[in-house]
N, C-alpha and C positions, 0 to 999 in steps of 0.2 A: 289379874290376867292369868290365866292360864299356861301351863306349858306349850299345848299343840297351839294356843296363839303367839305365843313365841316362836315358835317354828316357821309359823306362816307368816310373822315380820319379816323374819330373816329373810324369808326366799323373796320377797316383796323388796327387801331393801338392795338385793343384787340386782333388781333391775332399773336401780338407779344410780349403779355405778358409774363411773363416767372409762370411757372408752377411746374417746379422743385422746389418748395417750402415747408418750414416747414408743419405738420400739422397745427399750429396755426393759420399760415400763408395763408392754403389754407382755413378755416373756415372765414376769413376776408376777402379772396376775394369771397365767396358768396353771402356773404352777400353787398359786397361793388357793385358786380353784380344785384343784388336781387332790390336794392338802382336802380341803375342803372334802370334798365327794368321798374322800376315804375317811373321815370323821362322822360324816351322816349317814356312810354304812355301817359303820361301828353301831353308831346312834340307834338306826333300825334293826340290827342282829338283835342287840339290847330290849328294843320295844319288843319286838318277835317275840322272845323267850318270857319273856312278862305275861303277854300271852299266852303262851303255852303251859305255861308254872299254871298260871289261875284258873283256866278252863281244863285243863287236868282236875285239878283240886276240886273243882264247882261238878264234873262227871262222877266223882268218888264220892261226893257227898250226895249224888242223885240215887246213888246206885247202881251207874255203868258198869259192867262186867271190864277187867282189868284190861281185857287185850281191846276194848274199844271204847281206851279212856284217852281224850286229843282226839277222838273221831271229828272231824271236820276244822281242826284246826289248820289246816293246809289251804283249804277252800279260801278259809278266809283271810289267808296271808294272800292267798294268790289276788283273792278280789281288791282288797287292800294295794295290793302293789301293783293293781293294773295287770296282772299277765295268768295267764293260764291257772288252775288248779296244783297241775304234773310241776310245774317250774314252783309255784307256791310248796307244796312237798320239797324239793330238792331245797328250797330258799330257809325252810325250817331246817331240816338237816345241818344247812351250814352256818346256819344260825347257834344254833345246840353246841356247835363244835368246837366254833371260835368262842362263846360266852362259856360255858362250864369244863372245856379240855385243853383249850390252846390258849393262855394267856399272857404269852410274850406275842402271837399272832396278833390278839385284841390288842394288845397297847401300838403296833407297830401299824396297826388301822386306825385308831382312834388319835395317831400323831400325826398320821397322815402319809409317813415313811413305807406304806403299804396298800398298794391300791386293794379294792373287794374282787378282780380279779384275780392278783397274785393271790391273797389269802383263799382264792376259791383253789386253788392251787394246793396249796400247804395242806387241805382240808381234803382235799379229790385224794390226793396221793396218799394219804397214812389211815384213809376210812376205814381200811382193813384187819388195824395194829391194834393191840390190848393198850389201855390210856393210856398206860404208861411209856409205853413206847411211845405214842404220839406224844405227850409229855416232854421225854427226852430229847426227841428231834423236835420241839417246838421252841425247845431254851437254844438247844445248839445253831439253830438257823434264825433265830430272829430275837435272842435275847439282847445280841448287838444288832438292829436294825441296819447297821450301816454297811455290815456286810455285805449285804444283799444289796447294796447302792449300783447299780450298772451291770446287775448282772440279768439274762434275758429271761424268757417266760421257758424255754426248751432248756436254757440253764438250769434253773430253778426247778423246773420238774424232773431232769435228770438227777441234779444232786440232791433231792427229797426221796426218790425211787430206792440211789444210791443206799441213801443214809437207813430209807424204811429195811430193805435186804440185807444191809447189816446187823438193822437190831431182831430182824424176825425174818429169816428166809424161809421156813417151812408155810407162813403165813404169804410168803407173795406165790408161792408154789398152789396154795392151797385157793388163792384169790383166782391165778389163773385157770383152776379147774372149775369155781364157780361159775367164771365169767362165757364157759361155753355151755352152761345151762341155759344162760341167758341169748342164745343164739337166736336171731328172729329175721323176718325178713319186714320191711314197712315202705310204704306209698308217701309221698309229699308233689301237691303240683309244684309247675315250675311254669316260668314264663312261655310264649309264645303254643302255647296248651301243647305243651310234653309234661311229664311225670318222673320226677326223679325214686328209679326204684331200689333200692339201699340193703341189702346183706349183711347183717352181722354174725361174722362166721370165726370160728376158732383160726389161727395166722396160718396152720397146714390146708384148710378148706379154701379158706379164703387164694391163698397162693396157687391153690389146687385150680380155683375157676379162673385165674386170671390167666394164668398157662396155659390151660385149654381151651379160652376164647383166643387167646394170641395166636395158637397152635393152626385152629382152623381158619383166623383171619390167612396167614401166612398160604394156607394152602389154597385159598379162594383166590388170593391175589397173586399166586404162581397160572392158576388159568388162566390170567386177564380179566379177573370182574375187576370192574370201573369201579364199583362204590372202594369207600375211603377204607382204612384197617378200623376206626373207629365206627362209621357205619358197619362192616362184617359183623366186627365184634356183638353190637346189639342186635343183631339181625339173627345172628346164631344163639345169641343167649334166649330172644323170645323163640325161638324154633325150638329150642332143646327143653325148653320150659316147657310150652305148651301142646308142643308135640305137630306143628302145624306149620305151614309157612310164613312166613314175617306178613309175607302181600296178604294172606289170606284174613289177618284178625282172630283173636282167641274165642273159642266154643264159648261164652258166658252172657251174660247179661247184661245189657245198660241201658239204663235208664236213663232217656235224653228229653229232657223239656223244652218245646220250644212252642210257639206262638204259632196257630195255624197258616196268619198269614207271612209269620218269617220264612215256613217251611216251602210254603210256596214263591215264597221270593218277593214277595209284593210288601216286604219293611227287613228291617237290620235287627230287629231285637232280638241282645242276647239270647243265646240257648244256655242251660244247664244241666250240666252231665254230673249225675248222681255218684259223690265222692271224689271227685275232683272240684267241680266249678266250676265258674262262666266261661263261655267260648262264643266266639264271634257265628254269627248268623250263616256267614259263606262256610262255615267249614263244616259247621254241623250238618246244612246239607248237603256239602260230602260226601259227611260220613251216612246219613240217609242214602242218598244214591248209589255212594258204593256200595253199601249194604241190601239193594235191591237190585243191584248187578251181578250179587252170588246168590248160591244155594242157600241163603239165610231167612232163618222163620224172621219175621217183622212182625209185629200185632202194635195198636193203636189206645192208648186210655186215653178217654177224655178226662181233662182236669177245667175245674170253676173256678173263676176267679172275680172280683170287684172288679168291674172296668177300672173305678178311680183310683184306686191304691195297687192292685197287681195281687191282691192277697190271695190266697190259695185255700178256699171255703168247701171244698167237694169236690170226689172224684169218684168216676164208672168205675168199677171194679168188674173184672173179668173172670175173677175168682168168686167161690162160693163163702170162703173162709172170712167171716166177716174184721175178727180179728188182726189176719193178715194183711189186708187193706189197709184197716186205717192205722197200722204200723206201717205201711208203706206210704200212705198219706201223709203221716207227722214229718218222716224222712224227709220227705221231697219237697214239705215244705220248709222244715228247718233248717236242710240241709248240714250242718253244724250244731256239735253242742250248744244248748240255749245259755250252758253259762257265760254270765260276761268275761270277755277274754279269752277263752276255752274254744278250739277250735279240732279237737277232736272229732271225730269222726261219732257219729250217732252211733251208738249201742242200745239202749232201752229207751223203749216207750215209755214214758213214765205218765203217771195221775202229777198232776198240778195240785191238786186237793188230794190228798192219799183216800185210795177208796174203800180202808179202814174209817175213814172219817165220813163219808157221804160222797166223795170224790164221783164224779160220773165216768166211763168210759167211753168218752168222745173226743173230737177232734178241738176242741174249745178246753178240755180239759185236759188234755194230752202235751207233752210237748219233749221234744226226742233230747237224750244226753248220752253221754258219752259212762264208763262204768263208774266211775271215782266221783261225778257230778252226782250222779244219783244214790252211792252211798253216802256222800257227806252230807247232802241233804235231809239226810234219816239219821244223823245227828241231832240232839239235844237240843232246841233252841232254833233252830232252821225253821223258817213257813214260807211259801210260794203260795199265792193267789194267780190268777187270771183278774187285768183291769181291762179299761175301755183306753183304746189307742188312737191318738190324731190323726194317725197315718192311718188307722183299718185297718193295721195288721194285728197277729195274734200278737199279746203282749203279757209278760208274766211277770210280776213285781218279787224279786225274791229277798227276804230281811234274814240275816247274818242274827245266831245270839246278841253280837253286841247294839241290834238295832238298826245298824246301817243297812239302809235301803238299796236294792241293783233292780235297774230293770233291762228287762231281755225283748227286743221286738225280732217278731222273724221276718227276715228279708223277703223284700219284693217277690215275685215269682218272674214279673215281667215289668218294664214297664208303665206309670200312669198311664190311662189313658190306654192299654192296650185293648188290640178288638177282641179278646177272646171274652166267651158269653157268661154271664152271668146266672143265666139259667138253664134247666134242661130241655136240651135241645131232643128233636127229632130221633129216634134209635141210630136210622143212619143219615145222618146231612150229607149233604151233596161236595163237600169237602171230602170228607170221610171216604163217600162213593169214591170219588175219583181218585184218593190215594190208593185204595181198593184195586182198582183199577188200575194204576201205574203198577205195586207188587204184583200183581200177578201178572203181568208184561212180561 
């Protein structure tokens, strides 16, 4: 038998634990759980680097140039553990750190006395410090594990910060100046289709903009505006951003897909809004209406799809740029990186078949990633095809060096069963007419 079949006894055999137990009873199996989960991230830190050591070694022997030896080894922890590529990076890192630099951290996970988030802890705070240093603060804080018995997560980070500025303060001086290199601004949707929009700004910037939205909420709410200090405040920040009023909507571009007849009202099926996500039928035409109630250019692409599946097979292009298109075609139908788990945001079109190899550049052969999907791909050992999919939709089998199989379908565009046509219709249908017709109203 196998190791990885012994792993998958175990997890089989927890589900026949018995549960019908004392209170006492079940307070010990959380903890005996608890114990547990921090031993099999031990376990996996361990596999991780195993990984990493051999597929190192296996690029060296191929002739990988040094700085892109471990290329794709990320991808495939991320695929591996179910989550992202970016979180698969960050999972190697602390993989590396606990297995060959912190080794009273690894025993104090591998007993259990350490969950895999405090040790992400221990690991986050001293990434900065020569080994050695991490070293020292790794025996001092968890070479007695019990130390650390009841003390919190904001503890524990403060007295790691503590201990790191003691053995190297020019390095935590030297980290904060890195860390406003790293300055960025980033999108995430959020429910009820709003968008949480996020700053990361050095602590003077940042303190800088919060002042100055307070500043101006305070003076709006001295005339008697009704809306709230929290509405001000975002009302002022997209004004000062985009140069424009909150009501009026930012100069840019969106791309909103919806179903001819959602738009006229005659069904509910979702809409999608290109870089965020699905939104409800009512709102999208809304945002149509209101947007045909200002001075806003409108223009119309038809897009094709399967009645049966919703798949997204062709689209009018309004541009000449053939290229442009069906980059813009891949987008809106994949909406999302195709890696599995990877929810990035599209950045490259890519060939499925690289078109070094015969790859064609078409919509069947095409399928959109994100930047880090599409370099680890071009690792060593990576192949994607295009297969034939139950659903219709585009689907891309992609195998990992180690063999292991992912496959990627891209999402619906609409609906089964939606009425939007299958073939090319008339220049202008009488849909089309009459939208025509209402913009220019």
């Amino acid at each position: 038998m196998s190791q990885t079949e012994d792993i998958a006894n175990l997890r089989d055999r927890l589900r026949h634990i018995e549960f019908d137990v004392s209170v006492v009873d079940s307070v010990d199996q959380i903890t005996a759980l608890e114990d547990l989960k921090a031993a099999c991230a031990a376990a996996q830190a361990r596999a991780t680097m195993n990984l990493s050591t051999k597929r190192r070694q296996e690029h060296r022997e191929q002739g990988v140039p040094e700085k892109r030896l471990g290329a794709g080894v990320a991808s495939e922890v991320g695929l591996a553990r179910r989550v992202s590529p970016h979180r698969g990076g960050r999972y190697l890192g602390f993989a590396r750190a606990v297995v060959d630099e912190m080794p009273h951290t690894m025993a104090a996970l591998e007993s259990g006395r350490l969950s895999e988030w405090r040790a992400t802890i221990l690991v986050r705070e001293t990434a900065y410090l020569a080994v050695e240093d991490r070293i020292a603060i790794d025996t001092e804080l968890c070479a007695n594990p019990a130390s650390l018995d009841g003390v919190g997560d904001k503890a524990l980070t403060a007295r790691t910060k503590a201990l790191a500025y003691q053995r190297d303060p020019h390095a935590v001086v030297a980290r904060a100046g890195k860390a406003a290199k790293d300055r960025r601004v980033t999108s995430r949707p959020a429910p009820d289709c709003m968008a949480n929009v996020t700053a990361l700004l050095p602590v003077a910037q940042g303190v800088g903009v919060i002042a100055a939205l307070r500043k101006a909420a305070d003076l709006h709410t001295s005339t008697g505006d009704n809306r709230s200090r929290d509405q001000i405040m975002a009302d002022v920040l997209f004004e000062r951003v985009t140069g424009r009023a909150a009501a009026e909507g930012a100069p840019i571009t969106v791309n909103l897909v919806m179903s001819d007849t959602a738009l006229l009202g005659n069904s509910d099926d979702a809409a999608h809004v290109d870089g965020y996500g699905p939104i409800p039928a009512g709102i999208a035409r809304q945002l149509v209406a209101t947007a045909a109630g200002r001075d806003t250019k409108l223009a119309i692409r038809r897009l094709f799809t399967k009645p049966a599946t919703g798949a997204l097979v062709a689209m009018e292009s309004v541009a000449r740029a053939f290229p442009k298109a069906l980059a813009l075609l891949i987008r809106l139908r994949d909406q999302m990186c195709r890696t599995p788990y990877c929810d990035a945001p599209v950045r490259h079109a890519d060939h499925v078949t690289p078109h070094a190899q015969g790859g064609s550049t078409n919509a069947d052969n095409g399928q959109g990633l994100c930047e880090e999907c599409n370099y680890a791909k071009q690792a060593p050992g990576w192949h994607s095809a295009t297969q034939p999919s139950p659903t219709g939709r585009h689907s891309v089998h992609l195998t990992t060096p180690t063999g292991h199989r992912h496959t990627s379908t891209a999402p619906p565009l609409s609906h089964p069963g939606s009425p939007l046509p299958h073939h090319r219709p008339p220049l202008h249908s009488r849909i089309e007419s009459r939208l025509n017709e209402l913009m220019a109203a």
